[in-house]
Steps between C-alpha positions, in 0.01 A plus 500: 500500500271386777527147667209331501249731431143520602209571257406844581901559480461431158465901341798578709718221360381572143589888544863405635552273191445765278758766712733200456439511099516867507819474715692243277376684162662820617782355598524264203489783219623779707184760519398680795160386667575689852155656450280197425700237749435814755122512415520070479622459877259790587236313376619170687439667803178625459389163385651317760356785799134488309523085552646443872280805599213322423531149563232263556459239770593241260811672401641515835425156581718417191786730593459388863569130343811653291718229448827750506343714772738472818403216721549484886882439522568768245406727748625368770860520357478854385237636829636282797865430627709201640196260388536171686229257396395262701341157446240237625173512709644279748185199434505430093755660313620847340262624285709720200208690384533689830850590507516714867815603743648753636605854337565839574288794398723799555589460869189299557619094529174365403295175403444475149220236358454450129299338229777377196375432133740386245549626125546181343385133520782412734476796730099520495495054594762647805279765650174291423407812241505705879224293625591413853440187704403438825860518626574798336248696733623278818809634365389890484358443827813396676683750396272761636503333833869536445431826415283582819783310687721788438326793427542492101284672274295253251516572164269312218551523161204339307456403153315183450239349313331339795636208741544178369185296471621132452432222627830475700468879603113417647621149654759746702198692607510840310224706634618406829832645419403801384223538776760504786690800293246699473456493880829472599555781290259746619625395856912544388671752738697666253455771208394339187496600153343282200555628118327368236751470193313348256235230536296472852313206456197429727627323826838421388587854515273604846706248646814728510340836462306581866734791561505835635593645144333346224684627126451437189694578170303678247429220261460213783174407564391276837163353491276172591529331159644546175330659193493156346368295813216714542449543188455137467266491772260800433489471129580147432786621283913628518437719242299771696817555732498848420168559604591358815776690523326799509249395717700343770668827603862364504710787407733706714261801395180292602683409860601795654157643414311225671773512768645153479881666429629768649770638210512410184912494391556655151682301220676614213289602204398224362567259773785368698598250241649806352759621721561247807739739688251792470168292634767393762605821585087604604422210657823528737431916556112396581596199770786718670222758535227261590752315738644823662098554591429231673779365676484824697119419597436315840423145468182502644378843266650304209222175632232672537518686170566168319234333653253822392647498133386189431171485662405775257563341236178355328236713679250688354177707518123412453340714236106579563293226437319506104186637516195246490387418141130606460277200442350509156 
């Protein structure tokens, strides 16, 4: 049975009970129900296809926030190599919902930078729910100097609700922090890749994720706010987060449309919860063969089409004016 199951995961469960029942009853008294256990998984399938192929906003916002989906060192244990992390922003302190270092991709050494949740109480009070301080982005930001340093590749993996907005974390300035990554960032002289592996929340994801390759896993979602927050604010009330959802154009489907991503990574069906080792598996083929792109690119083509990919992002066209209404 599933782990943890979401609502709309709710006809699947109910139809693998009763293959379970069917399943123990036949072996219990010794009849043969080949046919209907056959036509009982076939039916699984379908159901489970007809619901992931059709997902709403909401939906993947929920499996984005997964609680056994694989977090950032899942994959970098079963996508990187030799993964030395390394600690401290060399002003405030080490900042463990950004666990970064060094790793290799293949026969790339690179930079990796991370946002960490946790799955329990402990873990999620460690990696500050993957809300980063100050220090964390100091952090991300001397590694890529690091990075620059020696010619390494940057590598973000994002999946956070937003950075930290506490009193501590805006006494330690922030916005400032993440203002000097975005433009050190678009400035970095090295090929840069940002995925999106759940959660990109608002600034605190931006912060790590001005790249040359922008990615995102099927059932991540990056955006300004969450559902919730602007739900809050435009209707007054949490409870229209799916509405919000919908309307904030969040998805990975939503994205590359509008031109914000540039590949959208597949998952399993029915998420990477699932099957860690098989979401692993694509994300690893798709940032070999993002990688293998870029690092072959001159630095200063690899500039100048960074700086052009995101000053496209949020223009748009003037439709013709409304026609006058006629005085009555």
């Amino acid at each position: 049975m599933e782990t943890h199951p979401l609502d709309f995961e709710k006809p699947i469960l109910e139809l693998q009970r009763r293959l379970q029942d069917l399943k123990n009853h036949s072996d219990e008294h010794e009849l043969d129900f080949d046919s209907e256990v056959e036509a009982m998984e076939n039916k699984i399938r379908e159901t489970r296809r007809a619901i992931y192929d059709n997902l709403t906003a909401w939906q993947r916002v929920q499996l984005a926030r997964h609680i056994m989906r694989p977090f950032a060192l899942d994959y970098v244990g079963r996508c990187f190599s030799d993964w030395i992390e390394l600690h401290g922003d060399r002003v405030f302190g080490d900042d463990k919902a950004m666990p970064s270092g060094l790793a290799k991709l293949g026969q790339h050494r690179c930079v990796v930078i991370t946002n960490q949740k946790g799955r329990d109480t402990k873990e999620n009070v460690k990696r500050n729910f993957g809300c980063a301080h100050p220090e964390g982005y100091r952090k991300a930001l001397r590694l890529m100097r690091l990075a620059e340093k020696f010619g390494l590749p940057v590598i973000s993996l994002i999946d956070t609700p937003g950075a930290f907005p506490g009193i501590g974390s805006e006494e330690r300035h922030i916005s400032e922090a993440i203002a000097v990554n975005l433009r050190e960032m678009m400035n970095l002289r090295v090929p840069t890749i940002a995925v999106v592996i759940g959660e990109g929340g608002s600034g605190g994801a931006l912060g790590i994720g001005v790249t040359d390759r922008v990615l995102i896993l099927e059932n991540a979602y990056y955006s300004v706010i969450s559902p919730e927050a602007c739900s809050a604010i435009l209707w007054k009330d949490r409870r229209h987060a799916a509405e919000a959802a919908e309307a904030l154009k969040l998805t990975a489907q939503d994205l590359i449309g509008l031109g914000v991503v540039d590949e959208i990574v597949p998952e399993p069906e029915g998420g990477a919860h699932r099957d860690h080792d098989m979401a692993a598996a694509h994300l690893e083929t798709a940032l070999r063969q993002n990688l293998e792109r870029i690092v072959a690119r001159p630095i200063e083509e690899l500039l100048q089409q960074r700086y052009e990919k995101f000053r496209k992002l949020g223009n748009f066209a003037e439709g013709s004016p409304l026609p006058a209404v006629p005085a009555s």
